[in-house]
C-alpha positions in Angstrom: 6.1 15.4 22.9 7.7 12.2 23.8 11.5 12.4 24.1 13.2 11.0 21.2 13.9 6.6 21.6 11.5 6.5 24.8 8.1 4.9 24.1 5.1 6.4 24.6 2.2 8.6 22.9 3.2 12.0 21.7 1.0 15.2 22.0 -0.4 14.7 18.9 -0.6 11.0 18.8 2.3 8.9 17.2 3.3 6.3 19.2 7.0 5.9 19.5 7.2 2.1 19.8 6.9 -0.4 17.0 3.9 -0.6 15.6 3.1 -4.3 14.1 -0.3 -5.0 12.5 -1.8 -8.3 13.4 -4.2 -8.5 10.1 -6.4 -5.8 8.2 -9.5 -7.9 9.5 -8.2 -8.6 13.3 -10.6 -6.1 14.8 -8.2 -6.4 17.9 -6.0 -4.1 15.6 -2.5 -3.1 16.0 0.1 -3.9 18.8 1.1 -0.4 20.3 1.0 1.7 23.4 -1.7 4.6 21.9 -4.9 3.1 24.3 -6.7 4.8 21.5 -5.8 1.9 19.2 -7.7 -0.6 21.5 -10.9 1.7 21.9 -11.0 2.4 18.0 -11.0 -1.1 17.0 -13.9 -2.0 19.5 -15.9 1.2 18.0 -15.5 -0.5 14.6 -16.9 -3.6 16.3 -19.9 -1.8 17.3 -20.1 -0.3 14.4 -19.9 -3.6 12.0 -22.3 -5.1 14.0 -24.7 -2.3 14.4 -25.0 -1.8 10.7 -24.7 -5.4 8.8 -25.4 -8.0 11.7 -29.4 -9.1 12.5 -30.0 -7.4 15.9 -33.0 -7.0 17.8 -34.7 -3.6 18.8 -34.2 -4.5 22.5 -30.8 -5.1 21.7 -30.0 -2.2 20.2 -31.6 0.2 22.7 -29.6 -1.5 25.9 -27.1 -1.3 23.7 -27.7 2.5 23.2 -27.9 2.9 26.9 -24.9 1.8 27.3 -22.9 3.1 24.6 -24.1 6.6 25.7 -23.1 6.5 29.5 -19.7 5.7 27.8 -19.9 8.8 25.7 -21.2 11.0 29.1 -18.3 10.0 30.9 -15.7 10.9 27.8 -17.3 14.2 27.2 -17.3 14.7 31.1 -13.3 14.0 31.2 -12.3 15.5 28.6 -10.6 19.0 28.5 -11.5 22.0 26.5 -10.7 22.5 22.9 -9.0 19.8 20.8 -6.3 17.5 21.0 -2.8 18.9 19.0 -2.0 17.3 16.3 1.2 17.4 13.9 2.4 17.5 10.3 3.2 14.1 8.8 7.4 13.1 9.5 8.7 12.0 6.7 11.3 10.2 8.6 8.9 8.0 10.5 6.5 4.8 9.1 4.3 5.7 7.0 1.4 4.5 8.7 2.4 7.2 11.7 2.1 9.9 9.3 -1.8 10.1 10.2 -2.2 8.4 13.3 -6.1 9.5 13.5 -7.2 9.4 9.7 -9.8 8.3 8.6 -8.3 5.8 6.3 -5.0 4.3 7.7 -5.9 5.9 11.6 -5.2 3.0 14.0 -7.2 5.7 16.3 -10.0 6.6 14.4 -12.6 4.2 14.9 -13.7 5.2 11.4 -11.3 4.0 9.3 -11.2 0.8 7.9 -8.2 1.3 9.1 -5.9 0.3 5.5 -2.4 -1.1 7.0 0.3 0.9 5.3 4.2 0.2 4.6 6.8 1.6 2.5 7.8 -0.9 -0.3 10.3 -0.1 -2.9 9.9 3.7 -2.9 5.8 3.2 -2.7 3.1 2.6 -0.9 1.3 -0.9 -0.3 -1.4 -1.3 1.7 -3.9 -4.2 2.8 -7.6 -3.2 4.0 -10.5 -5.3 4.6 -14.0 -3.1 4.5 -16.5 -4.6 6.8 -20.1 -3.7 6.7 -20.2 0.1 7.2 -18.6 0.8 3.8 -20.7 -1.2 1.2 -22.6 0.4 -1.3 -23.9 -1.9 -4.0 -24.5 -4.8 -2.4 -21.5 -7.0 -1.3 -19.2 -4.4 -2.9 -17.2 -1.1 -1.1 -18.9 1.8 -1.6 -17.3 3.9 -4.5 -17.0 7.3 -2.5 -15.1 5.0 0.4 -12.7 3.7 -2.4 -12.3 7.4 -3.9 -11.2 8.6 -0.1 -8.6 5.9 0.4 -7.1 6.8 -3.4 -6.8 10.0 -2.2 -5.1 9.2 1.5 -3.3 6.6 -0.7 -1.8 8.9 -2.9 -1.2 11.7 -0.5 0.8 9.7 1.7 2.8 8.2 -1.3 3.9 11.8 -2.1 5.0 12.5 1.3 7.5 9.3 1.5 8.7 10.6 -1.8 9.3 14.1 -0.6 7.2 15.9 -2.7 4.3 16.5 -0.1 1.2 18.5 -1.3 -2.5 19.0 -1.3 -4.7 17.5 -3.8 -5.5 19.5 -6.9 -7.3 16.8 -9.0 -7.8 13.0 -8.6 -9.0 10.9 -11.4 -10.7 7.2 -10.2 -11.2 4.2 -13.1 -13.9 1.9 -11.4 -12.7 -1.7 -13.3 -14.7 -3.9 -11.6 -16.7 -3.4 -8.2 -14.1 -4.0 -5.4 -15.9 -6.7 -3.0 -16.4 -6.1 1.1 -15.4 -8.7 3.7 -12.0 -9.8 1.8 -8.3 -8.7 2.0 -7.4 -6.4 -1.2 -4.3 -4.6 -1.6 -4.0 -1.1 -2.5 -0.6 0.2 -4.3 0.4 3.8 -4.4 3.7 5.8 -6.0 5.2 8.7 -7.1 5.5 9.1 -11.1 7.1 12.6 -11.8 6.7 16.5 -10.6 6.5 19.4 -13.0 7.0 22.5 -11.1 4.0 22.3 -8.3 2.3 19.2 -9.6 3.3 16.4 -8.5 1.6 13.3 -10.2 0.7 9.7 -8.2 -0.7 6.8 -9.1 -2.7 4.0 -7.5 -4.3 0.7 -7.9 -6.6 -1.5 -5.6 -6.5 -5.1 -6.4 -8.3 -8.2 -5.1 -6.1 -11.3 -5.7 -4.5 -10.4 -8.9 -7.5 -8.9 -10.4 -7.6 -4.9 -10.6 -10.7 -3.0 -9.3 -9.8 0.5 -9.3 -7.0 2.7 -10.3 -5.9 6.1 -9.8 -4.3 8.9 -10.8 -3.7 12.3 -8.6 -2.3 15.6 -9.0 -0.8 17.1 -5.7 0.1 21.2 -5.4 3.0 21.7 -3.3 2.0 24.4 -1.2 4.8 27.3 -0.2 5.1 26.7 3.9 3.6 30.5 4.0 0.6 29.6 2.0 0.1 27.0 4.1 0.3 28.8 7.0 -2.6 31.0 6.0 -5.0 28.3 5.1 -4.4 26.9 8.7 -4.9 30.4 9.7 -7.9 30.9 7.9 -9.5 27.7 9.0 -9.2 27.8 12.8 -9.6 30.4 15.3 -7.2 28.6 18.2 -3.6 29.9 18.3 -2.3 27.3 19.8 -2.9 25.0 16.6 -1.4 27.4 14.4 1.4 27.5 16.8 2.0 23.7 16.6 1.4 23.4 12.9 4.3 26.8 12.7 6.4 24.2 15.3 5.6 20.6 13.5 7.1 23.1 10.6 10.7 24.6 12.1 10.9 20.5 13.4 10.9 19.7 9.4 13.3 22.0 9.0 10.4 24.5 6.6 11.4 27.7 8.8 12.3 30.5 6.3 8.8 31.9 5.4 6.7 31.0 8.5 5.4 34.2 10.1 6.4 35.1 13.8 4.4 34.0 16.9 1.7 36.6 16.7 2.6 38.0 13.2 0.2 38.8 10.6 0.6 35.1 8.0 -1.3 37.1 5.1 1.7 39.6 5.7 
């Protein structure tokens, strides 16, 4: 991982320097040091292009010729297994808590990506959906808006330190949320009961509300946790970096040893 202060790309990702967005709809993206920033956004160009622009067959098949020496010589680099990946920090921006999601990942090329900042104990976040996320025409698709809600709302309840996983989320479609504009998406924490921990959300356009939300998050005990990761992947070392991402957060006391039994 990248010593504390210096910049740079960690193992799993976050860059330590600042991170400044220059505008949802800049496809340049944002100004960092992850390369995977640069190489995202000209994905999404591709992408927008490819699915809403008029382009001729010939165009698209020296296009595909192209694209897919680009993808020989990745696959051909590229080491075995997966790259790591960490647990969201509470203590950093929120829009480093999921550096390659696919809603507010500056390196995932699919994401819009939604620009996140903390605001007043919530989240607020602009996004501008291109092309590859319309459903009725001239509108975002209503699945799309459903998976930002729930990024949305997850990430609200980590900055409020009540981090779960989602148990229910409940979408009010007010009016269809138009493509190709800026909208801003709002996300907080309203109360926990226990496990449940309740957020809600709200996309507007202008000053007009399109879509609101409400989501109920399960805190998860870190040993539960532990056994879902275990349960869902067969590589130890990603268990053993979730295990450390966890002792970093300080969530040591029911994490099973390196090599111990996590249904134990």
């Amino acid at each position: 991982m990248t010593p504390e202060g210096e910049p740079g790309v960690s193992d799993f990702g976050i860059s330590s320097g600042e991170i400044a967005a220059r505008g949802p709809h800049d496809p340049s993206g944002p100004v960092g040091n992850d390369p995977r920033f640069s190489l995202a956004a000209e994905m999404r160009r591709i992408t927008s292009a490819m699915v809403g622009r008029p382009l001729s067959d010939d165009d698209i098949a020296a296009a595909t010729v192209a694209i897919a020496e680009v993808a020989d010589r990745l696959e051909a680099v590229a080491g075995t297994g997966r790259r790591p990946r960490a647990q969201p920090d509470p203590t950093r921006k929120p829009q480093d808590f999921f550096p390659t999601s696919p809603v507010i990942g500056f390196a995932n090329p699919i994401a819009p990506p939604v620009s996140v900042e903390a605001v007043d104990g919530g989240l607020v976040g602009t996004a501008w959906f291109d092309y590859q996320y319309e459903g009725p025409p001239t509108c975002v698709h209503g699945g799309v808006i459903a998976m930002v809600f729930d990024e949305m709302l997850g990430a609200a309840s980590i900055l409020a330190g009540n981090p779960g996983m989602t148990g229910t989320l409940t979408i009010r479609y007010r009016k269809p949320t138009p493509l190709r504009t800026d909208l801003r998406i709002e996300a907080g924490f309203v109360s926990r009961e226990g496990r449940k921990i309740l957020i809600r959300g709200a996309i507007y356009h202008g000053d007009v509300l399109t879509a609101e939300a409400e989501g109920i998050f399960i805190s998860l005990v870190p040993q539960k946790f532990m056994e879902i990761v275990a349960e869902n992947s067969d590589s130890p070392d990603a268990i053993e970096q979730v295990r450390a991402d966890a002792q970093r957060l300080g969530l040591t006391g029911s994490f099973p040893e390196p090599g111990g039994d996590v249904g134990s």
